[in-house]
N, C-alpha and C positions, 0 to 999 in steps of 0.2 A: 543331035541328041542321041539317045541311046544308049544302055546301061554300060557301066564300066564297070569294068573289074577289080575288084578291093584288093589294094594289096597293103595291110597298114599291120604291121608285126606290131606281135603285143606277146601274153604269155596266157592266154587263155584258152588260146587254140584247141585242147585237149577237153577242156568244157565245154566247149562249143559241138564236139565230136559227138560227147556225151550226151548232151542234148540233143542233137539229131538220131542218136540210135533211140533215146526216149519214146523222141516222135514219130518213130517208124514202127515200134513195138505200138503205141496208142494208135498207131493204122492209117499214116501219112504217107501216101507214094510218090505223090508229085517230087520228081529227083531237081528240075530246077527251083521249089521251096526249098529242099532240102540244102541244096547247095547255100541257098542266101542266106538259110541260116549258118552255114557252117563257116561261111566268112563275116558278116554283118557282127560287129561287136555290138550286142545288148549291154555289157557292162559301161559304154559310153554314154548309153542314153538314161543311165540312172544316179541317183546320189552317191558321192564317195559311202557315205553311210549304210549302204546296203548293195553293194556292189560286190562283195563278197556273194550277194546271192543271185547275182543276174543269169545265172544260167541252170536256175532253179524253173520248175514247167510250173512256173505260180506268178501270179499278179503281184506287184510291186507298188507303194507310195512315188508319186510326183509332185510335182509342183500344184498349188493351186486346186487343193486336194482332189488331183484325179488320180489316176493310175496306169500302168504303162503292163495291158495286158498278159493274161495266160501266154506262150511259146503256142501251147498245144492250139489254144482257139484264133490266134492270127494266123499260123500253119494252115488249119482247116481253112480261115476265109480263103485266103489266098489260092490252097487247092481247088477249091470252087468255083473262084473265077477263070481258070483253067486260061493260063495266060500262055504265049506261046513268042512273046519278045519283041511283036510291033506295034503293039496296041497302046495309044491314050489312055491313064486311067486318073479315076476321080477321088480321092481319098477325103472321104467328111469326118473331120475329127484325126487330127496331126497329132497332140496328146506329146508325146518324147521326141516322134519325130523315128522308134525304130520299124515300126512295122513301113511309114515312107522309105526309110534306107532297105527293108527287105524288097520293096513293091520297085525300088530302084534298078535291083538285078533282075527284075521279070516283066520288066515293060519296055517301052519308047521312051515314053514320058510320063512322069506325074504329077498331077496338082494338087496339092492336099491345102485344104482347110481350114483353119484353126480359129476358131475364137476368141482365144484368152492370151491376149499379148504376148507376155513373160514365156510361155507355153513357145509359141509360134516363133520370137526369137533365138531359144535355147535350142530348138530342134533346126533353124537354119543353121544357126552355130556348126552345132555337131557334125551337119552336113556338109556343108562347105571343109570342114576340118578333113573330113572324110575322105574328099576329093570325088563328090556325086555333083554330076554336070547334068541330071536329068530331069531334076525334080524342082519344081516350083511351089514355095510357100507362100498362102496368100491369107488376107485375116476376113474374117466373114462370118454371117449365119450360114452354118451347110446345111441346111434344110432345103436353103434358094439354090444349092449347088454351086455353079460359074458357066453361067449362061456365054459370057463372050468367049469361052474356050472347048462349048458343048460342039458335038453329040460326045460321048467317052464310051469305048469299046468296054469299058470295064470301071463298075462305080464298086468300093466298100466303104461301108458305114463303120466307125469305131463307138459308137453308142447305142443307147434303145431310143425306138422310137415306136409310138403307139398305132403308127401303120406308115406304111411307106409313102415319104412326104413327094408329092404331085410333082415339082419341078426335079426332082432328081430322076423319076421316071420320063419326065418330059424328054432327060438331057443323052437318058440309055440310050446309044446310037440301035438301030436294026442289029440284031443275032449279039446282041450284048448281053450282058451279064453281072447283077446285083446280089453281093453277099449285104443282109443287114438285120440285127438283131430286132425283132417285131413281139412287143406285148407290153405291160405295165412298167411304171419303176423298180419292181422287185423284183419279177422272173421275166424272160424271153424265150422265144427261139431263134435260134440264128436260121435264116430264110434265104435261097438263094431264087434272085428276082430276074428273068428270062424273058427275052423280046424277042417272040418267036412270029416272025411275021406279021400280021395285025393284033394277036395275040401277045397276052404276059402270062408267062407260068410261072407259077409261086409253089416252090418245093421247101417244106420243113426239113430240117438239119439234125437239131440237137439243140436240148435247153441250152441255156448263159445267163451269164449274169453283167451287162454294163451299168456303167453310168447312162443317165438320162440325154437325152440328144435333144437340148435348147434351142429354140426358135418356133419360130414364124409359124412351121407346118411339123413341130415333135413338142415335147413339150413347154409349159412357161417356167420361166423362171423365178 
């Protein structure tokens, strides 16, 4: 396993550029996010309908009325986890499936997620299409995480959740590291969640706004 390199011509490539000097002026340094952005087609993982705007720094309409995150706020998680290219990581909440194809050039491997079918198949789709050999899509509550594929050097949350649900902490291998939006339906902060020897250190980020994070141990449905 281990990430491969995109090489899929298209004509957006200059958008894409664009968008990374955005995210560098909003105060993104990490140079291998930058890089995944600057290959990872976003405008694949959206509707023909609004694909003209995929490489706009704004949240986007999906399937299944979710949405397929800010640029600037998967940037930040990912800076956070501070990946370094041979780490297992845990992705709850697959959603389009692009921030999995960014998390694809900065790991080993990933496992992401998804709950809602339709969701989970459109984002293998585009994957496969891709030519990404690193990432595994699974359907589930990620609240319970994937215990048979734990401890993960690196977990992100793509939703809120009202505190950080128990089995995903269970699954943070030692000196790992948890980006996940923490507070009500309406506002959060994005929290980055640290297993620092018998210790977790819990460092606030910066407000956000997700969707709600379903299940077992975030909220009901």
């Amino acid at each position: 396993m281990g990430a491969r390199p995109l090489d899929v011509p298209d004509s957006f490539g200059g958008y894409r550029q664009r968008l990374v000097e955005e995210l560098q002026d909003k105060g993104i340094r990490d140079l291998a996010v930058l890089k995944a952005v600057s290959v990872v087609p976003r405008h694949r993982f959206v509707a023909e309908a609004v694909r003209h705007r995929a490489y706009e720094d704004s949240a986007l309409p999906i399937a299944a009325g979710q949405t397929i995150s800010q640029p600037w706020v998967q940037a930040r998680s990912l800076q956070e986890l501070r990946l370094s290219g041979g780490e297992k990581v845990l992705e709850v909440g697959v959603g389009s499936g692009y921030q999995t194809a960014l998390l694809s050039q900065l790991a080993y491997a990933v496992v992401g997620i998804e709950r809602v079918p339709a969701l989970a198949d459109s984002a293998r789709s585009v994957i496969r299409e891709l030519g990404i050999r690193n990432v595994t899509i699974v359907m589930g509550d990620g609240t319970l995480g994937w215990r048979s594929l734990a401890p993960f050097d690196a977990i992100v949350v793509a939703a809120a959740s009202p505190e950080v649900p128990a089995p995903l902490l269970q699954q943070l291998a030692p000196g790992g590291r948890m980006v996940i939006p923490i507070g009500d339906r309406d506002e959060q902060v994005l929290t980055r969640v640290e297993r620092v020897g018998d210790q977790v250190r819990v460092t606030p980020l910066s407000g956000v706004r997700f969707v709600p994070l379903l299940g077992e141990f975030g909220f009901a449905g």
